[in-house]
N, C-alpha and C positions, 0 to 999 in steps of 0.2 A: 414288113412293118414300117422301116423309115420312109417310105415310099409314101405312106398314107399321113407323113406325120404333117403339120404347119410347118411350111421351111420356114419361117422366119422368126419362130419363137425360139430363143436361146432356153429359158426351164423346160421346154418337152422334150429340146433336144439333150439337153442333162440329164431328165430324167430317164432316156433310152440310154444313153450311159452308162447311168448307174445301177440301172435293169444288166445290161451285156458285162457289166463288172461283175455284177452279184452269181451270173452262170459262169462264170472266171473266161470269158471271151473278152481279153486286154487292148487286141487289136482292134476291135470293132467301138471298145466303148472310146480307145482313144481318138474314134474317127469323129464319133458322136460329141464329144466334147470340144473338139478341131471347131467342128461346126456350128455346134453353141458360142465358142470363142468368135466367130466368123462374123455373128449377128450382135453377140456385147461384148465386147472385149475385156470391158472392166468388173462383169459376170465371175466374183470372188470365188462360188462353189464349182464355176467351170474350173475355174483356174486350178484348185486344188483337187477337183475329180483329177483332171488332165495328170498333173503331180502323181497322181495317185497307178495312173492308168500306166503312165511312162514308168514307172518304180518298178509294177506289174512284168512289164516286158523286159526288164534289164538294162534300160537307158534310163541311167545312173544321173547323168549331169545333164539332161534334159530335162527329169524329174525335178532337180533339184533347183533347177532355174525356173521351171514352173511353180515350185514349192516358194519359191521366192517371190515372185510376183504377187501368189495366194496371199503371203504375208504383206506385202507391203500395199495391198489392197483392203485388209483388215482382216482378216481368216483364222483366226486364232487358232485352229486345229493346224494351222503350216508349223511351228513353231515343235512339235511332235514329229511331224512327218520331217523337217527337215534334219531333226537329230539321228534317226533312221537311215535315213539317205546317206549322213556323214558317215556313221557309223560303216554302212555297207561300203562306201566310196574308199576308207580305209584300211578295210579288209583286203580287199581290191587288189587294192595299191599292193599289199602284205605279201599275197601270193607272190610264186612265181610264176609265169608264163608256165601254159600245161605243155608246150612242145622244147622246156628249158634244159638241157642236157645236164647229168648230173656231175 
């Protein structure tokens, strides 16, 4: 399918993103989003798919620095997503190491 897409349109390649999010394939849409960022950088729904996509995989503070970006581009939905993020990032932290002798 990307194969056929317009490479240089930053919304198609979004919205094949958020097609490969919606089948929960996180690695693909965050390729897809990579690449919409590639063509506009300052592409606010990239920027917060991306957040969303990095969250997906377990990269916490890539997410969340993409979360950032989303927001300070105007994305009001980051503002959500980034309290999530913290949240999970705290947890995180909470645990201890799963190889941590008792």
């Amino acid at each position: 399918l990307a194969s056929s897409l317009d490479n240089q349109n930053a919304f198609t390649w979004t919205q094949l993103a958020r097609a490969e999010g919606t089948l929960q394939n996180h690695p693909a849409a965050r390729d897809a989003f990579e690449r919409a960022l590639a063509i506009d950088s300052q592409f606010a729904g990239a920027r917060f798919g991306l957040a969303i996509a990095l969250l997906q995989t377990g990269e916490l503070e890539a997410a969340r620095d993409q979360a950032v970006q989303a927001k300070s581009a105007g994305d009001g939905r980051a503002d959500g997503l980034l309290r999530d993020i913290d949240q999970r990032l705290a947890l995180q932290k909470q645990k201890p190491p799963a190889n941590a002798q008792k």
